[in-house]
C-alpha positions in Angstrom: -12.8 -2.3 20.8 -9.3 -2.5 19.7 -8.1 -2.2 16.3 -4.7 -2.2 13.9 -4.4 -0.7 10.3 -1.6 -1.9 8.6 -0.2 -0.3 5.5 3.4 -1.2 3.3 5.4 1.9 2.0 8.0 0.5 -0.1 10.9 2.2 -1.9 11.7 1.5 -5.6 14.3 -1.5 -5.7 17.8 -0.9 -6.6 20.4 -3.2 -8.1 23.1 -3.8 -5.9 25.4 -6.0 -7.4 26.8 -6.3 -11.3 26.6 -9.6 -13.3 24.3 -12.3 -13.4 23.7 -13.5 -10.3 23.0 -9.5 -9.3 20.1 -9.0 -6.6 18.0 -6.1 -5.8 17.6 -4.6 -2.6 14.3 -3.4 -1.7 13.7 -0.9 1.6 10.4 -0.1 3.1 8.1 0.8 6.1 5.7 -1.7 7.4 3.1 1.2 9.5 0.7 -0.2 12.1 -1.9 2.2 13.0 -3.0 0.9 16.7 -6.1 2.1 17.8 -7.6 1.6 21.5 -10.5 3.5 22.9 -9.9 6.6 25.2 -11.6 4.6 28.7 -8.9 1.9 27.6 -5.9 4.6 28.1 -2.4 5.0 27.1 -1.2 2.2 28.9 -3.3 -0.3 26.3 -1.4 1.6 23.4 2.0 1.2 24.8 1.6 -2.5 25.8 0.6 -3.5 22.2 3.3 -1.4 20.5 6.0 -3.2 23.1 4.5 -6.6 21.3 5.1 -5.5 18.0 8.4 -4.3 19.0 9.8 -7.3 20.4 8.1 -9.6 18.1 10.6 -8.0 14.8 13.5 -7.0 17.5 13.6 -10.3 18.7 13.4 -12.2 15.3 14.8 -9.6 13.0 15.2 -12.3 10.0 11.6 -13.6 8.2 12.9 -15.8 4.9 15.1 -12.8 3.8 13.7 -9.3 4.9 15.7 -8.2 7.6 14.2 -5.7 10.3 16.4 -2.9 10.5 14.2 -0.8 13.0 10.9 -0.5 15.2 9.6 3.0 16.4 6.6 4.4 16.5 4.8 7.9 17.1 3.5 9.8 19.8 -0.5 9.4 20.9 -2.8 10.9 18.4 -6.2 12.1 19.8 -9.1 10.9 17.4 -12.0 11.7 18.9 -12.9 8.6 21.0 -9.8 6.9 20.5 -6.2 7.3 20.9 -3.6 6.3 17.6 0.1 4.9 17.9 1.9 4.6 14.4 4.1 1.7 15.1 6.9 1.6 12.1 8.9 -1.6 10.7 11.5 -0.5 8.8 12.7 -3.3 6.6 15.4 -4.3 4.2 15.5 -7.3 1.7 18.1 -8.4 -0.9 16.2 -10.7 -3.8 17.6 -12.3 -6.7 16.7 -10.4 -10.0 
C-alpha cells in the first residue's frame, strides 16, 4: 500500500529582536516522503502531494508557525515504488 515518511529539518534559532520581551525566530523544512506502489502510478503521487499542498496553502497559520512554502520533488524510482519529497517550509517567531 501507500505510505508517508515524515522528517523535521530545523535551522538553529536566531534572536530577532533586543530587550526583554525579544523572540526567536526559528525556520525549517517539514519533508514528507510519499510513497505509492508502481501499478498505483503517478497520478496517486500527485493527488496526495496536491492534499498536502492545499492543506498548509490554504491554512498557512497553525498557533504561530507560519507556512511560507510547499514544493516538492520530481518522481523517484525505488524499485517497486515511486517517491515524491513533499517540502513545508516553515517560519515561527517564539518568545525567549
Amino acid at each position: 500500500g501507500n505510505w508517508f515518511e515524515i522528517d523535521f529539518i530545523t535551522n538553529p534559532p536566531t534572536t530577532k529582536e533586543l530587550g526583554v520581551d525579544a523572540r526567536t525566530r526559528w525556520r525549517g523544512v517539514m519533508q514528507i516522503a510519499i510513497c505509492v506502489p508502481k501499478n498505483t502510478g503517478r497520478d496517486a503521487l500527485n493527488a496526495r502531494y496536491n492534499k498536502i499542498h492545499d492543506l498548509y496553502m490554504k491554512e498557512n497559520q497553525f498557533n504561530g508557525i507560519r507556512v511560507i512554502r510547499v514544493f516538492k520533488t520530481s518522481a523517484l524510482d525505488a524499485g517497486d515504488y515511486y517517491i515524491v519529497l513533499a517540502s513545508v517550509e516553515w517560519q515561527s517567531d517564539l518568545n525567549k
